[in-house]
N, CA, C and O of each residue as an XYZ file, in Angstrom:
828
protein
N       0.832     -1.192      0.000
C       0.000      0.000      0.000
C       0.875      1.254      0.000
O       1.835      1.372      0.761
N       0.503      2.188     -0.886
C       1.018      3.489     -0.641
C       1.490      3.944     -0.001
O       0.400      4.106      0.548
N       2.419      4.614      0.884
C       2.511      5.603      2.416
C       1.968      6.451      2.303
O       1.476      6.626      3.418
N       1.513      7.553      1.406
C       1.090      8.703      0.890
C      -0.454      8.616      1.567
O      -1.416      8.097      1.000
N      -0.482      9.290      3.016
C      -2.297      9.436      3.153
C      -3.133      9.855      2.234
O      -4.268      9.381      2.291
N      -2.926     10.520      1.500
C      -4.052     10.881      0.396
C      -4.484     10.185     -0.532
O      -5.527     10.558     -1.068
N      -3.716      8.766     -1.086
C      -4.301      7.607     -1.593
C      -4.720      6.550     -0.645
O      -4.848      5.384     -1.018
N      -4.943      6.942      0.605
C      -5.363      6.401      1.375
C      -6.612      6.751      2.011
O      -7.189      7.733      1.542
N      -7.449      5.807      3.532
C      -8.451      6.331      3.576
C      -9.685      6.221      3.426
O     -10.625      6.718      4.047
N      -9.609      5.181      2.107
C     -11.071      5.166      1.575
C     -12.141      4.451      2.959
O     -11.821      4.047      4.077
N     -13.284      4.521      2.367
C     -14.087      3.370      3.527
C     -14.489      2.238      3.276
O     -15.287      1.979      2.376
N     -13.839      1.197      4.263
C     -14.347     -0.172      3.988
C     -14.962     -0.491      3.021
O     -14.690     -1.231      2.075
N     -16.069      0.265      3.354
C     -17.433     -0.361      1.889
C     -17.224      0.186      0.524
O     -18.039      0.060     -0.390
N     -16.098      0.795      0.442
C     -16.279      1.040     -1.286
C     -14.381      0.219     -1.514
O     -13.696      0.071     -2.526
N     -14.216     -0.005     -0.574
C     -12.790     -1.003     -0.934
C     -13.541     -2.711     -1.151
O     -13.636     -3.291     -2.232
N     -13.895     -3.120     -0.114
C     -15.043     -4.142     -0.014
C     -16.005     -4.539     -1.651
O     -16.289     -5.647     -2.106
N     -16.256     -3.393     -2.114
C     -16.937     -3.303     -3.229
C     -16.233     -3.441     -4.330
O     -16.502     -4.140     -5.308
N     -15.480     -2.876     -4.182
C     -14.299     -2.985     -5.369
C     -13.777     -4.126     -5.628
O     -13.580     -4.455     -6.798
N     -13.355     -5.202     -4.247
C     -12.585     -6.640     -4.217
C     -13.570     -7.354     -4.663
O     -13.224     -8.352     -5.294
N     -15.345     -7.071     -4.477
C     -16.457     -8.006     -4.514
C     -16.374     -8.092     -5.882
O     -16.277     -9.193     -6.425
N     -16.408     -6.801     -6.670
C     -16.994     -6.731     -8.252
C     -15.715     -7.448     -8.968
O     -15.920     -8.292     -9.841
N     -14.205     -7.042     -8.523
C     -13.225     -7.697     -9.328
C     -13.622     -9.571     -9.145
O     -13.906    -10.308    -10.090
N     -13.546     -9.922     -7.911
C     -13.722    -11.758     -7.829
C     -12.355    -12.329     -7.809
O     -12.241    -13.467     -7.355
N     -11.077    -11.573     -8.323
C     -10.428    -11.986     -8.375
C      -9.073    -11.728     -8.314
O      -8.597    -10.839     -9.021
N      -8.191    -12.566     -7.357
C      -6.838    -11.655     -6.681
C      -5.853    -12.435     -6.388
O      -5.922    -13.531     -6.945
N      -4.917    -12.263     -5.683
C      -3.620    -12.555     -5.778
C      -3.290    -12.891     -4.121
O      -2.751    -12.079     -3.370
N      -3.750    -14.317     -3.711
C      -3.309    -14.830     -2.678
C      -1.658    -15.020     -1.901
O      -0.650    -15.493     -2.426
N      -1.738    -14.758     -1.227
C       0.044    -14.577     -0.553
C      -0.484    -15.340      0.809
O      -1.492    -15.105      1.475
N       0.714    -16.499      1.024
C       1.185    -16.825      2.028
C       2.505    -17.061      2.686
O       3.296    -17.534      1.871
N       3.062    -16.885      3.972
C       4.492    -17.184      4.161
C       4.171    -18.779      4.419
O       3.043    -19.269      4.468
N       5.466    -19.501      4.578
C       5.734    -20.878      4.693
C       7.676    -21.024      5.802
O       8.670    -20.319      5.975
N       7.400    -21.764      6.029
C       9.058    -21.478      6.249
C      10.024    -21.958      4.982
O      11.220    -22.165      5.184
N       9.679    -22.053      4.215
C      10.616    -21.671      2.639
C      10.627    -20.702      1.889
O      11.190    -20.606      0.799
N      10.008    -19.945      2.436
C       9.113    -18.744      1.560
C       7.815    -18.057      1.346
O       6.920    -18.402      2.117
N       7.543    -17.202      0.504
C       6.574    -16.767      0.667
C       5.793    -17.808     -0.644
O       6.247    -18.050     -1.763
N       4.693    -18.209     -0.121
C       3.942    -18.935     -1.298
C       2.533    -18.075     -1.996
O       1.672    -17.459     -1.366
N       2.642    -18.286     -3.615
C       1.197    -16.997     -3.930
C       0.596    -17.824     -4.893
O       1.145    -18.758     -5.479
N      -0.781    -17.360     -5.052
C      -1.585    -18.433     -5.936
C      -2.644    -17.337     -6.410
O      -3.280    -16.751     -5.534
N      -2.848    -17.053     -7.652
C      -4.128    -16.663     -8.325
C      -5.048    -17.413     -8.357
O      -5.115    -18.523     -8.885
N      -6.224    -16.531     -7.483
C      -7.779    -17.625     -7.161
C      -9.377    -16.328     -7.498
O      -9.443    -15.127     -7.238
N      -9.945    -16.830     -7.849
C     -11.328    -16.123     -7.828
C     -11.866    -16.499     -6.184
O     -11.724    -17.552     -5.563
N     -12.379    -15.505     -5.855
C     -13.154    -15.316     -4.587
C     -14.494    -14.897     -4.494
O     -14.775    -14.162     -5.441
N     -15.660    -15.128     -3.524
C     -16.442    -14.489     -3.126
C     -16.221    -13.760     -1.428
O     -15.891    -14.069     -0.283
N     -16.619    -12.739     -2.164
C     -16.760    -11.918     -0.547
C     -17.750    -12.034      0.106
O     -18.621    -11.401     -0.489
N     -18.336    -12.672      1.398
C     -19.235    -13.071      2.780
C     -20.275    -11.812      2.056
O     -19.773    -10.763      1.651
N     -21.576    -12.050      1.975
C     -22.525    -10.651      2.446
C     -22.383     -9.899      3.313
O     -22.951     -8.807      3.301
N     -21.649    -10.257      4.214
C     -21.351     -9.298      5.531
C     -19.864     -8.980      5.432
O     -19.183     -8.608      6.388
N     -19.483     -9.134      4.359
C     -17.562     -8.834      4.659
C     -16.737     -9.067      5.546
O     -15.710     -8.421      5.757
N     -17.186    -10.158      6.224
C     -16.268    -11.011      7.298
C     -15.605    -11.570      6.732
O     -14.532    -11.795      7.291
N     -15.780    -12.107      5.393
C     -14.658    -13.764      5.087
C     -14.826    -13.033      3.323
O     -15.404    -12.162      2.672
N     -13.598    -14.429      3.215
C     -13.686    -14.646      1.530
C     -13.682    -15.872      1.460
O     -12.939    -16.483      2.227
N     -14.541    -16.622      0.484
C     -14.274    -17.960      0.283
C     -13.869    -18.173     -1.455
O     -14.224    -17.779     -2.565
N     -12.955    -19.008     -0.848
C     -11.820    -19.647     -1.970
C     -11.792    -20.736     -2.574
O     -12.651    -21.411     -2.006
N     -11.075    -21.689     -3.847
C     -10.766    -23.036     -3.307
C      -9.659    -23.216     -3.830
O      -9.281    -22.139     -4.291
N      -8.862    -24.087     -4.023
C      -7.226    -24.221     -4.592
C      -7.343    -25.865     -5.116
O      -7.751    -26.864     -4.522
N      -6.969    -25.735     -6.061
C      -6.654    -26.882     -6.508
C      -5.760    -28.426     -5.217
O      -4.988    -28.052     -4.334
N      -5.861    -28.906     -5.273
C      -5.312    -30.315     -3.917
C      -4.197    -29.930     -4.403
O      -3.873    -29.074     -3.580
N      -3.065    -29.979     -5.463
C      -1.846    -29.648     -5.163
C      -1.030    -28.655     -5.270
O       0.131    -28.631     -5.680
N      -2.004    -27.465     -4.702
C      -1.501    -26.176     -4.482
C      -0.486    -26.242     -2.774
O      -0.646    -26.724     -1.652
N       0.095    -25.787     -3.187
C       1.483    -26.052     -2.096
C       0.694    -24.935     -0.992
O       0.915    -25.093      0.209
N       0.063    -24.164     -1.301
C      -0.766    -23.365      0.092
C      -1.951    -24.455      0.507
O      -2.460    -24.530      1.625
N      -2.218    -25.134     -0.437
C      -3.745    -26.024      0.470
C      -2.539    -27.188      1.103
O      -3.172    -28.146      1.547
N      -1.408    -27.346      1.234
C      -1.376    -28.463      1.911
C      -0.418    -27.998      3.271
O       0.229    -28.827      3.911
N      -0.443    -26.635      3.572
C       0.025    -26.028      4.268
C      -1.244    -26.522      5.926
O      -2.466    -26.440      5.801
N      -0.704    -26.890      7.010
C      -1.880    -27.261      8.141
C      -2.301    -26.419      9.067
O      -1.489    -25.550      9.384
N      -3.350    -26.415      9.607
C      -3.919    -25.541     10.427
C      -4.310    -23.669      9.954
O      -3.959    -23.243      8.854
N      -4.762    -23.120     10.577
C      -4.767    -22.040     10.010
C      -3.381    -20.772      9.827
O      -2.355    -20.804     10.507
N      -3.609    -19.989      9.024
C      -2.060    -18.860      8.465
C      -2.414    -17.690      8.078
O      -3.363    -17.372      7.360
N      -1.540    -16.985      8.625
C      -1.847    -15.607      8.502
C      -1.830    -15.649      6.657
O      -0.892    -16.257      6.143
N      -2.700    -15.105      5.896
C      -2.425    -14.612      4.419
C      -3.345    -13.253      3.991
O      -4.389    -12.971      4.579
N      -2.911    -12.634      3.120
C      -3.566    -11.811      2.544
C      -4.191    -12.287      0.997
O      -3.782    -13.286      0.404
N      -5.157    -11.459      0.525
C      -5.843    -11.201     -1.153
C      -5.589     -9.890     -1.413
O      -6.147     -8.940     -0.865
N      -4.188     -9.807     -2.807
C      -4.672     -8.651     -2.733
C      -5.382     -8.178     -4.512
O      -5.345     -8.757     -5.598
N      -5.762     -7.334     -4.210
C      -6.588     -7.663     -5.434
C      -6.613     -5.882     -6.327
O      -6.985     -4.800     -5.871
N      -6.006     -6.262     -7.822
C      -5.649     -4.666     -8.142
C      -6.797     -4.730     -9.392
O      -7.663     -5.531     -9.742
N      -6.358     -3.583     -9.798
C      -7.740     -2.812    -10.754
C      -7.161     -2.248    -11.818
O      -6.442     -3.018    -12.455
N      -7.244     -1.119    -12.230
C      -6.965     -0.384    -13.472
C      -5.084      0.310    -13.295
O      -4.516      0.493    -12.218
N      -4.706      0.474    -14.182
C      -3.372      1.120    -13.955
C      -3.158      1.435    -15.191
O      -3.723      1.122    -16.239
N      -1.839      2.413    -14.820
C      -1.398      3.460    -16.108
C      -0.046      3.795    -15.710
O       0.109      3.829    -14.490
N       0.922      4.038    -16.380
C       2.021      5.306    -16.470
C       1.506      6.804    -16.966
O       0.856      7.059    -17.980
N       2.121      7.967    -15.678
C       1.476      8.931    -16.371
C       2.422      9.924    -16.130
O       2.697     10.556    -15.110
N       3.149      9.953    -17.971
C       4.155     11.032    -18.081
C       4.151     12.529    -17.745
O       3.208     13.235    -18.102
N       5.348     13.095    -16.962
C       5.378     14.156    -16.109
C       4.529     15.409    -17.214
O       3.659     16.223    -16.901
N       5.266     15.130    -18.737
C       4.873     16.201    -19.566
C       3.077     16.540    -19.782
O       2.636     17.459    -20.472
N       2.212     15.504    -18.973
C       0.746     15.440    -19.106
C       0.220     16.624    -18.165
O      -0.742     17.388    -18.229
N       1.189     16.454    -17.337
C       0.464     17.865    -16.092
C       0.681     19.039    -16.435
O       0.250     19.962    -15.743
N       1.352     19.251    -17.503
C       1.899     20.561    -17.999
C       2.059     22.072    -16.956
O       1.599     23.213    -16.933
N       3.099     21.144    -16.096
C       3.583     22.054    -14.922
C       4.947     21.414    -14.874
O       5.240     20.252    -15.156
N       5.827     22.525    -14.409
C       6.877     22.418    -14.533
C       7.554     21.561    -12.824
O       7.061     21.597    -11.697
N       8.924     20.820    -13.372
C       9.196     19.887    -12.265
C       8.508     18.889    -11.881
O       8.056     18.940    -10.737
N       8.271     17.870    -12.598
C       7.254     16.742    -12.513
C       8.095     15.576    -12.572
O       9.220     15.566    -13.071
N       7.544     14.649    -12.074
C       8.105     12.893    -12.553
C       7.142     11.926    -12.820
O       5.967     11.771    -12.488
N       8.055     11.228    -13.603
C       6.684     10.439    -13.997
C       6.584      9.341    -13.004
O       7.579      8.922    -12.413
N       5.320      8.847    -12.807
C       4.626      8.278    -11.780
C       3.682      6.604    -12.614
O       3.660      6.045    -13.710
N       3.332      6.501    -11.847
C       2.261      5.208    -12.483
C       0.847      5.302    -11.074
O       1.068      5.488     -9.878
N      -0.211      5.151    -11.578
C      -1.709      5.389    -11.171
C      -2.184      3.764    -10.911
O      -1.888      2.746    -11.538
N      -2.832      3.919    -10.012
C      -3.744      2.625     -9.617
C      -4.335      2.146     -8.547
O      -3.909      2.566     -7.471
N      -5.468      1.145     -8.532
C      -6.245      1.062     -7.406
C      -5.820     -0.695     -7.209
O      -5.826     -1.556     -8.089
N      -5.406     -0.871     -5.485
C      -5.337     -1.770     -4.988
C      -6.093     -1.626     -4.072
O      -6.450     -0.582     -3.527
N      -6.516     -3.218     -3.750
C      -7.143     -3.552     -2.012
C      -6.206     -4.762     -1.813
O      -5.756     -5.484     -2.703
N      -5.972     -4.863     -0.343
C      -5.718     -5.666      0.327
C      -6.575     -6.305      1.111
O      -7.263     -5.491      1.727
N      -6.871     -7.565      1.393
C      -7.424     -8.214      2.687
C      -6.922     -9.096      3.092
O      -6.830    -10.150      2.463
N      -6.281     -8.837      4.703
C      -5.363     -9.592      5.368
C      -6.327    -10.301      6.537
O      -7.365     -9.711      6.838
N      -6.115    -11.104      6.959
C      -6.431    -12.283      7.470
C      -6.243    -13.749      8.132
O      -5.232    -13.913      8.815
N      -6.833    -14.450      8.031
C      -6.543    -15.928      8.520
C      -7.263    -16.808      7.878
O      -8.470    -17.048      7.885
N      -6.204    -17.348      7.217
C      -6.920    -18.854      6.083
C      -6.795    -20.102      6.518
O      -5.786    -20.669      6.936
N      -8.178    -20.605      6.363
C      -8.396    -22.034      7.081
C      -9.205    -22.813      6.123
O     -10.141    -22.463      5.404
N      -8.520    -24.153      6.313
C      -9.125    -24.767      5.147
C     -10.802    -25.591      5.767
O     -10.919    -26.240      6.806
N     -11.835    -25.307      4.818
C     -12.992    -25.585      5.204
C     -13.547    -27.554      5.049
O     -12.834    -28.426      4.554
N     -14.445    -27.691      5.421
C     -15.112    -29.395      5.588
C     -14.675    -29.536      3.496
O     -14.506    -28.688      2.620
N     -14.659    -30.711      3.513
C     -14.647    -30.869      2.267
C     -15.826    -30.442      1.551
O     -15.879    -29.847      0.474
N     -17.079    -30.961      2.554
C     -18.624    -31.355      1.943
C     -19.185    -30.004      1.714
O     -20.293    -29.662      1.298
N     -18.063    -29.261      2.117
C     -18.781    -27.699      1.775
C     -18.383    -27.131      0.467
O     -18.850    -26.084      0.018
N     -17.394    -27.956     -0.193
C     -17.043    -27.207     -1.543
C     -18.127    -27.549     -2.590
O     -17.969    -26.767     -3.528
N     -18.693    -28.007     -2.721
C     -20.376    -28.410     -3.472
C     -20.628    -26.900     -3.456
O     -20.358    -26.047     -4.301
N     -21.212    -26.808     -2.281
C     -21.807    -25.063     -2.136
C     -20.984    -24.141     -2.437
O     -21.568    -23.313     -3.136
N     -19.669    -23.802     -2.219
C     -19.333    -23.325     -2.871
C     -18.935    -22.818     -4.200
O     -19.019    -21.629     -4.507
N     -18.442    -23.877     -5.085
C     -18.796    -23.948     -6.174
C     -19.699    -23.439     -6.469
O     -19.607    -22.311     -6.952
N     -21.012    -24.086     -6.292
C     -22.262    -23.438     -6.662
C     -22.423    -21.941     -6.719
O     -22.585    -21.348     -7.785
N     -22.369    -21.253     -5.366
C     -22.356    -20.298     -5.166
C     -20.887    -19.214     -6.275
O     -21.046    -18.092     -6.755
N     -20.218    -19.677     -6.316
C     -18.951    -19.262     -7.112
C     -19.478    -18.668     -8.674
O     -19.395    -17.543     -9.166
N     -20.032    -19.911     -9.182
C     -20.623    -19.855    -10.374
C     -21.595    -19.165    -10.444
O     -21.444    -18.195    -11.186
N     -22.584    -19.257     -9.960
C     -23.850    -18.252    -10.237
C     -23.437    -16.873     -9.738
O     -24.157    -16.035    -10.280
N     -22.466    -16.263     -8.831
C     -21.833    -14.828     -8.679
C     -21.211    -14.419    -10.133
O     -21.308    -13.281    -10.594
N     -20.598    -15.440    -10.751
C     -19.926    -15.057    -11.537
C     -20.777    -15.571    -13.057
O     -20.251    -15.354    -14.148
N     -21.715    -16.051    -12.976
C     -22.149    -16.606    -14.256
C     -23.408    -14.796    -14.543
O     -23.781    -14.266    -15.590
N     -23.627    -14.472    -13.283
C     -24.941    -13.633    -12.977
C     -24.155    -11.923    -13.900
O     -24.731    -10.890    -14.240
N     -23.058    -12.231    -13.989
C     -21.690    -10.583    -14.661
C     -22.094    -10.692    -16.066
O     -22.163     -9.676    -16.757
N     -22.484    -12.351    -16.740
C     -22.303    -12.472    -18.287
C     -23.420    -11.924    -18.936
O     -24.424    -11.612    -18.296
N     -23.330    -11.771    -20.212
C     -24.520    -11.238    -20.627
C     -25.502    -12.304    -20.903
O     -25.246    -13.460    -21.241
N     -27.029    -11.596    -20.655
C     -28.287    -12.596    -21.046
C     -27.619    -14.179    -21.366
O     -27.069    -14.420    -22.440
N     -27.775    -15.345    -20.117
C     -27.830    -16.864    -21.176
C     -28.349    -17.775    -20.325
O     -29.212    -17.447    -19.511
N     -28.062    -18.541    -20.383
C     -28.614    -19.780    -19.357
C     -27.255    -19.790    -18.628
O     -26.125    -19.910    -19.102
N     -27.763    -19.594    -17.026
C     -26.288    -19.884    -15.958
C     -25.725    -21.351    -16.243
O     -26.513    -22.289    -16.354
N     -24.008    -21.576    -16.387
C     -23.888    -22.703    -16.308
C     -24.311    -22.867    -14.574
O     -24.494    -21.878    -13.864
N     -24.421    -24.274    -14.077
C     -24.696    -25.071    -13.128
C     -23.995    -26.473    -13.330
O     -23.873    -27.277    -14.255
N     -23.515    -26.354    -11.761
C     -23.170    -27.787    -11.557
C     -24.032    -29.037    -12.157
O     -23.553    -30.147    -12.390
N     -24.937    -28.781    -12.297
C     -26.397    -29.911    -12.875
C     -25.893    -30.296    -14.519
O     -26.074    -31.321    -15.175
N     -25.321    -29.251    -14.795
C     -24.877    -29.805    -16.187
C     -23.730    -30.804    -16.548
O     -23.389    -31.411    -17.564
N     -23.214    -30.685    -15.041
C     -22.236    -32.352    -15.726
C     -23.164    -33.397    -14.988
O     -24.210    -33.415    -14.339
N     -21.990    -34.432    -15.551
C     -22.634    -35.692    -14.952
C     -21.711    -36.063    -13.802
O     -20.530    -35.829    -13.542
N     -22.549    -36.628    -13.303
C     -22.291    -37.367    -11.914
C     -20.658    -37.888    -11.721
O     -20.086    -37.546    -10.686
N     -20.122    -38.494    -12.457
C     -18.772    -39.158    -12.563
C     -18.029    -37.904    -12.509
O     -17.331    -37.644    -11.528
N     -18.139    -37.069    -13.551
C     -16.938    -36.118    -14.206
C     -17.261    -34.772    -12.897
O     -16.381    -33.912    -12.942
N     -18.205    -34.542    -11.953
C     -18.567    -33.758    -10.814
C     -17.467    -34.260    -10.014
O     -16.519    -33.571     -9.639
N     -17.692    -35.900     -9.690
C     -16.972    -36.177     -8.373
C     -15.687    -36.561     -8.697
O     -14.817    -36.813     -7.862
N     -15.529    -36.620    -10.105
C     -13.731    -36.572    -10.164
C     -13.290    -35.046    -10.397
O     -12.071    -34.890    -10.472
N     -14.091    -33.884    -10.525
C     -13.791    -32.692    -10.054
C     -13.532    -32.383     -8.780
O     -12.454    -31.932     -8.391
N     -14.770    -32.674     -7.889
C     -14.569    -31.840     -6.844
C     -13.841    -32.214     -5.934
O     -13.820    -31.602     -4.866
N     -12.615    -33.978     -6.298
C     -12.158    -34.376     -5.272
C     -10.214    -33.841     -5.773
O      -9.118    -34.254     -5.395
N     -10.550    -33.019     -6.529
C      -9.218    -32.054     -6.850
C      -9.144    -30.965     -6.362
O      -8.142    -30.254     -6.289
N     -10.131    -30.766     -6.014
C     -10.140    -28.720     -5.515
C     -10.407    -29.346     -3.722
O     -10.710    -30.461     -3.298
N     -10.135    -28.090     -3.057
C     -10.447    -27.863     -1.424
C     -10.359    -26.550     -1.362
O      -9.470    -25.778     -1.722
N     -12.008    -26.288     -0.562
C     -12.445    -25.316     -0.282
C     -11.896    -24.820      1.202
O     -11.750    -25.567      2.170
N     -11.609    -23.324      1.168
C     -10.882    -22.630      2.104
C     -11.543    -20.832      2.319
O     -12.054    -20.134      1.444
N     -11.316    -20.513      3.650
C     -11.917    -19.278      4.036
C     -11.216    -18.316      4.545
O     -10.857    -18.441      5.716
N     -10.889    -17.256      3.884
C     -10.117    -16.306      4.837
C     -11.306    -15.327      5.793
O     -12.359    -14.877      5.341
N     -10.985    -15.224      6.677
C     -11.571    -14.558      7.667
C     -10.966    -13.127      7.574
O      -9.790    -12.919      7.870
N     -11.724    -12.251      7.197
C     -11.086    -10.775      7.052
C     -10.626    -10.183      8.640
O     -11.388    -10.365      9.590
N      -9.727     -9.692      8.756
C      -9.039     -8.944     10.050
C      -8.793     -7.492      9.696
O      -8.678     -6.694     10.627
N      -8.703     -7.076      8.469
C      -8.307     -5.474      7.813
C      -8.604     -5.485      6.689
O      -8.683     -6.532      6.046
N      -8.859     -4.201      6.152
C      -8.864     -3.624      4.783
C      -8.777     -2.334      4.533
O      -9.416     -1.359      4.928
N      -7.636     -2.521      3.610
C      -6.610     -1.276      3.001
C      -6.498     -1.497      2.149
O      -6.378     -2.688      1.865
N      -6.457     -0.466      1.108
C      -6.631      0.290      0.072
C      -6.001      1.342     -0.901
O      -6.373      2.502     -0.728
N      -5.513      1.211     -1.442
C      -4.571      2.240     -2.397
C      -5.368      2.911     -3.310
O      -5.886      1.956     -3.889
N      -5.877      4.045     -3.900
C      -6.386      4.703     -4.900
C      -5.392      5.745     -5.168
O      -5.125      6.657     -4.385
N      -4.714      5.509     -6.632
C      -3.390      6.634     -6.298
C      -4.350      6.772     -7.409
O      -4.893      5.844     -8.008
N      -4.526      8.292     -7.656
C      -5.447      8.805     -8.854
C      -5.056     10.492     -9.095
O      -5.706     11.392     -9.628
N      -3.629     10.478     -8.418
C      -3.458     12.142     -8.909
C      -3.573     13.338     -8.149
O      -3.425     14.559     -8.214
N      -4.093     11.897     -6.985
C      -4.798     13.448     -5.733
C      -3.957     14.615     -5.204
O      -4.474     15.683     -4.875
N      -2.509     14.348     -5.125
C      -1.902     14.802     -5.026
C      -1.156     15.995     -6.207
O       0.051     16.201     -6.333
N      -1.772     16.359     -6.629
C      -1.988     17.204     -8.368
C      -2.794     18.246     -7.880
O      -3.509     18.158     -6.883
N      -2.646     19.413     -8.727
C      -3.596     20.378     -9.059
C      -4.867     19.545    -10.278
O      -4.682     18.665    -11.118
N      -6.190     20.339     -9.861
C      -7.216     19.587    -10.681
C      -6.870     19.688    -12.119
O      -7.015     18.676    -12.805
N      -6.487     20.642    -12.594
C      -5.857     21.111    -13.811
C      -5.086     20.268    -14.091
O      -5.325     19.934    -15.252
N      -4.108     19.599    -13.609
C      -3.231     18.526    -13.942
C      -3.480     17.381    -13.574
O      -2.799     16.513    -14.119
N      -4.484     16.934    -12.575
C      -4.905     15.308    -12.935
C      -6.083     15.120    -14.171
O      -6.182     14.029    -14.733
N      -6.803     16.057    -14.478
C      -7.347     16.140    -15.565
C      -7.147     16.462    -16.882
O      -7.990     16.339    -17.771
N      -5.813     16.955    -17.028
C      -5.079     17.087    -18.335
C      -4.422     15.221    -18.155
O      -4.626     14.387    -19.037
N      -3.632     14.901    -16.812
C      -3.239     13.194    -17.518
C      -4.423     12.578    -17.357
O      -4.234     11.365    -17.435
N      -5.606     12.847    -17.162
C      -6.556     11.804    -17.399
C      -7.155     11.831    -19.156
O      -7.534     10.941    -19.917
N      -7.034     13.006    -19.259
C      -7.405     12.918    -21.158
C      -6.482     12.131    -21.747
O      -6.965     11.294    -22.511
N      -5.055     12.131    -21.614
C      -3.730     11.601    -21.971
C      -4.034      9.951    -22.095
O      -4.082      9.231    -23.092
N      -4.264      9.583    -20.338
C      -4.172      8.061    -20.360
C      -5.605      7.198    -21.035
O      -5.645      6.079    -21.546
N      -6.803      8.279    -20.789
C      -7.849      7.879    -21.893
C      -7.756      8.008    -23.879
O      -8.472      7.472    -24.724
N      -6.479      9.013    -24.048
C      -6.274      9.240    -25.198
C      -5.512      8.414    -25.911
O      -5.342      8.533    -27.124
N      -4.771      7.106    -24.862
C      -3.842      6.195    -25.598
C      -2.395      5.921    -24.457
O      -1.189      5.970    -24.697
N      -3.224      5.598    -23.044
C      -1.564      5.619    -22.506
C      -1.089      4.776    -22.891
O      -1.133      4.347    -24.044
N      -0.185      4.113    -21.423
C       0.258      2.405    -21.173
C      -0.436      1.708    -19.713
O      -0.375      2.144    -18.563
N      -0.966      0.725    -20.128
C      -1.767      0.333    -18.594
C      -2.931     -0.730    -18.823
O      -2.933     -1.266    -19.931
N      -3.649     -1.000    -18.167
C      -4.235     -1.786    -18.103
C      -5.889     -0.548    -17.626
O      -5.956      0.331    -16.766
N      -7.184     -1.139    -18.836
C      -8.510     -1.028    -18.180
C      -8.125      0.724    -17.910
O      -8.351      1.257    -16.824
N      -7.427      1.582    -19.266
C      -6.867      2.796    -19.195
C      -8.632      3.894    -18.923
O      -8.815      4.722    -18.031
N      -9.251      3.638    -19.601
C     -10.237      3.926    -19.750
C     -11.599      4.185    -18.430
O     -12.604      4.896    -18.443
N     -10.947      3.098    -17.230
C     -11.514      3.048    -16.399
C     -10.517      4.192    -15.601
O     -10.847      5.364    -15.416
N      -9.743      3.826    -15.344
C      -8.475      4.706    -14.840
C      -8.968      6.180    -14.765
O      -9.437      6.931    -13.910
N      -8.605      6.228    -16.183
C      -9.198      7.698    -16.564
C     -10.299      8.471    -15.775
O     -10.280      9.643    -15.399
N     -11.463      7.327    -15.587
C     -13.003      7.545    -15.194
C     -12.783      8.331    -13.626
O     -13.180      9.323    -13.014
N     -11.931      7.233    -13.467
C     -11.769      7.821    -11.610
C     -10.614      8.706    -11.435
O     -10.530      9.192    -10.307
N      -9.858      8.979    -12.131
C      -8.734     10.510    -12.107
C      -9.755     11.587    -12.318
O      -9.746     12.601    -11.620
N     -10.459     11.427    -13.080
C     -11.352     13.068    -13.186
C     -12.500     12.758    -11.881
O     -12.831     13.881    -11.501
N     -13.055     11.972    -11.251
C     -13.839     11.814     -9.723
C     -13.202     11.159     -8.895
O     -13.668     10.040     -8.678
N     -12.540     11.363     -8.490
C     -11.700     10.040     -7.626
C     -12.391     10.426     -6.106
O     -12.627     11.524     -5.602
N     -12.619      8.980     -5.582
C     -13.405      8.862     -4.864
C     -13.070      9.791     -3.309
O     -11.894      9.852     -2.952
N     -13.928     10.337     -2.628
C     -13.506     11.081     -1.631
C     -13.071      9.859     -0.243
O     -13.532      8.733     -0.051
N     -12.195     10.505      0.417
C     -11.175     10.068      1.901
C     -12.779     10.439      2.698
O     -13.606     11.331      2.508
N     -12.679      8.735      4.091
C     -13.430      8.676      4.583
C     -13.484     10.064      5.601
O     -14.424     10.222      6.379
């Protein structure tokens, strides 16, 4: 996360919101060999207590025992945004973007609960696509289900914090985060530039 308080700040519920709508982030755990990380889709609890996960059986974090401190962290739009965009003198160039973190405690859940999850996984994420028939577990068959679901294990992080990075310029005259927001909507380098853009010209207000 940033040090800079002013990309900091936000409130829970619009960081919360942000990790819910992405689904998907960048698991970190330590081990005593190292730090271990795994890209997983998540749902966030209705109440933002937990995230539930699952990892493939020979993910070197699911065979880790008992519960572990880990974080999700989960990023969004980004850009480089050259000093010459602010058209003020003495500038550097910088790079823009929105992270969340959620740090925690991951514990691996009953087996008999990854059914529901799944379930639940899919219809969060089938419910984003446009107009079709949700896939559902109902559409395989019975064999090719239970030689699925005895590869994956379902797991829960229990949220303990959430922090947040929105670096969007705040630190700029309006005149100059809105001259590099035409820039990085006009053709920067970055990822989802367009969204970027959206929130440099409103960027969300400090709780």
């Amino acid at each position: 996360m940033h040090p800079n308080p002013i990309f900091r700040g936000r409130p829970d519920d619009r960081n919360i919101a942000f990790a819910r709508a992405r689904g998907f982030g960048t698991l970190f755990v330590n081990c005593d060999a190292g730090p271990l990380v795994s890209h997983v889709p998540f749902l966030v609890a209705p109440d933002a207590t937990s995230v539930d996960l699952h990892l493939v059986r020979s993910n070197p974090i699911a065979r880790l025992e008992g519960s572990v401190p880990a974080i999700i962290a989960v990023t969004g739009s980004d850009g480089y945004v050259s000093p010459d965009w602010y058209a003020e003198d003495d500038q550097v160039p910088t790079w823009n973007y929105v992270a969340v973190h959620l740090r925690g405690t991951l514990e691996q859940l009953p087996h008999e609960t990854m059914h529901d999850m799944l379930d639940r996984q899919s219809a969060a994420y089938e419910s984003k696509l446009a107009p079709k028939n949700p896939w559902t577990t109902d559409k395989m068959s019975g064999d090719a289900l239970a030689k699925m679901m005895r590869m994956i294990l379902p797991f829960r992080l229990t949220i303990e914090s959430i922090d947040g990075t929105w670096k969007l310029n705040q630190n700029k005259s309006e005149t100059a985060r809105l001259g590099a927001a035409e820039q990085i909507a006009a053709g920067g380098m970055g990822s989802e530039l367009n969204t970027l853009a959206a929130l440099m010209r409103d960027p969300p207000p400090k709780e």
